[in-house]
C-alpha positions, 0 to 999 in steps of 0.5 A: 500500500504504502510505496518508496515514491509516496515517501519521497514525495512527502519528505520532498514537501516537508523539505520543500514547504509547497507541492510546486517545489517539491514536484520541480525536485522530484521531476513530476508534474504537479497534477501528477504528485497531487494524484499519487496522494490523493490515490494514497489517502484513499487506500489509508482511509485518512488524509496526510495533510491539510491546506491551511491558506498557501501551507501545507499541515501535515496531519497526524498520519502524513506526520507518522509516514514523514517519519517512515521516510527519514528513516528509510529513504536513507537507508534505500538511498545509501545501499543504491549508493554502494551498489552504483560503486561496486557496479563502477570497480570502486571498494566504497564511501565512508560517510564520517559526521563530526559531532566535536567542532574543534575535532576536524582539525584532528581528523584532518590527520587521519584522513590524509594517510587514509586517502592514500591508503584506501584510493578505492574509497570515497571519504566526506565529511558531515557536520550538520544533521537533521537529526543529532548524530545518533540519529544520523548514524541510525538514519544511514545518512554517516557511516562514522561519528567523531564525537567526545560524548558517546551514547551508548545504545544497542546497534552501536559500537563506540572506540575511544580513539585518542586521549586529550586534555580540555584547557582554560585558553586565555590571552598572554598578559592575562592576571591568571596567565601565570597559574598552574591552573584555574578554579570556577570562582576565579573566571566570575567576572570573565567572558567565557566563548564557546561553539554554538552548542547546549550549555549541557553538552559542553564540559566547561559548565558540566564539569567545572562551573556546575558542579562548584555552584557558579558560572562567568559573569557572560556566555559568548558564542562563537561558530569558527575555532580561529575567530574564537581564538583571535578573540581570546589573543585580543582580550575579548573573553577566555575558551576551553579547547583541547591541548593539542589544538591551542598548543597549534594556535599558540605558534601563531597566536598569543594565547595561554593554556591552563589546566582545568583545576588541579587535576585538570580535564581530561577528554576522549575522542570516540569514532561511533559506527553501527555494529553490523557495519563492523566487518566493513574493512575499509571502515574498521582500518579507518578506527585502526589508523585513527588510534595510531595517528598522534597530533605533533 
């Protein structure tokens, strides 16, 4: 009843916001989609969305298979893409989403030797979801996750990959540049940059200013680790970042790291795939290559 073309027209809609575009995208008439919804709606005795003016809601029904399609379309998708390749004499693609802003600069290193390694297999790099990482690891939309925060959930396999530091970053000449390290209550009155992303997923407030009953007196965010560290070497704010990348700006930059309190933070990059993609061999030397690979 339900078929692949009925998905992809709602998902289509839903991207698109009207029937025109999504019939321009999906190469059909208008009168076409309308009437493969219409024939659809009558098989499920129930509409899947209601025009409201110019917009289209969708109901209770369209909004379950409009979920249907998210999960599946993917998968359909990524499977007729392997296909293709191994019609073309190519090994495959690894799909590898980033959930770590200030981690593309470490997975640089892995994918250079890995590129020569694997010439056969295509390699792209993810940084936005629809759906969070997991869902797009679920969702077949990534095939790798690079993330310093693993959720543990059946169907995926989590490999911690390299071991970090997270460091205070402040601007040389600053009262506390000279310290071995910082305490919560010392960064009160200062103005804390961040990446763009939940207060509760970032360490900097869950493991240091929480956990003491405080927090910096603003909370600045910023999209792009350079622009965040220009600000910090101009006095604008502090950070919190990896060792191994403020020690690289540092060449460059006058900035300063201190650890996180006396016993500092440390950290674990972890590379998450789906456990039945586990004998996948160009993926699972992609894990291998990535706990040999050291920054330096």
């Amino acid at each position: 009843m339900i078929e692949r073309h009925h998905l992809e027209i709602l998902r289509a809609v839903e991207r698109q916001g009207s029937l025109t575009a999504a019939a321009e995208q999906l190469h059909l008439t208008q009168s076409a989609l309308s009437h493969a919804v219409r024939k659809l709606e009558q098989q499920l005795g129930t509409p899947v969305w209601l025009r409201e003016g110019r917009q289209l809601r969708f109901t209770q029904a369209g909004s379950q298979l409009l979920g249907l399609a998210n999960r599946l379309l993917p998968q359909f998708e990524h499977a007729e893409m392997q296909v293709r390749q191994i019609a073309r004499g190519q090994r495959g693609s690894l799909r590898v989403g980033m959930e770590c802003h200030p981690c593309y600069q470490w997975l640089l290193k892995v994918v250079g030797p890995y590129l020569q390694y694997w010439p056969d297999v295509d390699v792209d790099v993810k940084q936005e979801f629809q759906f969070g990482g997991m869902g797009a690891l679920f969702g077949h939309d990534i095939d790798l996750l690079v993330t310093p925060d693993p959720l543990h959930k059946p169907g995926v396999c989590f490999e911690s990959v390299f071991d970090y530091e997270q460091v205070l970053v402040v601007p040389e000449g600053h009262s506390l540049a000279d310290k071995a390290w910082v305490e919560p209550h010392q960064l009160e009155k200062e103005t804390l940059i961040t990446y763009p992303v939940a207060v509760e997923r970032l360490d900097i407030f869950t493991r240091f200013f929480l956990p003491a009953h405080c927090a910096p007196a603003r909370h600045k965010t910023i999209e792009t680790t350079d622009i965040m560290l220009q600000m910090v070497a101009a006095g604008r704010g502090v950070s919190a970042l990896p060792r191994w990348l403020v020690d690289e700006y540092a060449r460059n930059l006058p900035i300063t790291a201190l650890k996180l309190g006396k016993e500092g933070m440390p950290k674990q990059i972890f590379l998450g795939f789906r456990e039945r993609d586990e004998p996948v061999d160009y993926l699972t030397e992609f894990v291998k290559l990535a706990r040999e690979v050291r920054w330096g």
